[in-house]
C-alpha positions in Angstrom: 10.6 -4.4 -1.6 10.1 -5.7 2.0 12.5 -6.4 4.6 11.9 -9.4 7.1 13.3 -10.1 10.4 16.3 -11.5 8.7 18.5 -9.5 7.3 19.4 -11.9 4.1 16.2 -12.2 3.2 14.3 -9.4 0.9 10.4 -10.1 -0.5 9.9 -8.0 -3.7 6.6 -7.4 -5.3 5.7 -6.0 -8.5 3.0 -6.0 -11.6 2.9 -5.2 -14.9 0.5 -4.1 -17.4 1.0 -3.8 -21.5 -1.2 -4.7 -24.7 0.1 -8.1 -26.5 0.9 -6.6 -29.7 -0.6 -9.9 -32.0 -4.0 -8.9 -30.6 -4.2 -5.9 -28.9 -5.1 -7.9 -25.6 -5.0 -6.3 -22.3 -2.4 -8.2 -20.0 -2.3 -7.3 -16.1 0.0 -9.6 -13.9 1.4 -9.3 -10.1 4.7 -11.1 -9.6 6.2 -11.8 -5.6 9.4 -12.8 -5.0 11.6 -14.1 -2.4 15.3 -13.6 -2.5 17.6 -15.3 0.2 21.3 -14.2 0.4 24.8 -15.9 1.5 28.0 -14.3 1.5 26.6 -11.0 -0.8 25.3 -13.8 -3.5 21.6 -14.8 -4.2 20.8 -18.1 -2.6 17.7 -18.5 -2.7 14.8 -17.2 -5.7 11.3 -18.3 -5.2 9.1 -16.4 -7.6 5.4 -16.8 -7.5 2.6 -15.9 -10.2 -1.0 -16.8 -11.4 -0.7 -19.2 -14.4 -4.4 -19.0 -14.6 -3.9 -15.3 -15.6 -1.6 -16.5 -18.5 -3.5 -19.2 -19.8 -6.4 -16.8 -19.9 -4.9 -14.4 -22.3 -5.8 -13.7 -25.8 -6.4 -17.6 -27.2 -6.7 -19.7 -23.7 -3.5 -20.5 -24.3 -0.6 -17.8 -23.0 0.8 -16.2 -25.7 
């Protein structure tokens, strides 16, 4: 988690790893996220990912 110059706004970034259990595929993804707040409440959620590494997994086409 990242702060930024203003104080109700927080970037998060995280991955995760597993096997896809139909296949026994390797899946690695990184996930960012930015979170803007108002009045203690979420605002704002903008969260970015690859879809290429999706559509890559076991059959070409996600899971």
């Amino acid at each position: 988690m990242y702060t930024t110059g203003d104080p109700d706004v927080v970037v998060m970034e995280w991955s995760v790893a597993g096997t896809v259990v139909r296949t026994g595929s390797t899946y690695a993804m990184r996930y960012a996220a930015f979170v803007t707040f108002r009045s203690g409440e979420i605002a704002t959620y903008r969260e970015y990912w690859n879809p290429q590494v999706f559509l890559a997994a076991p059959d070409g086409q996600g899971f």
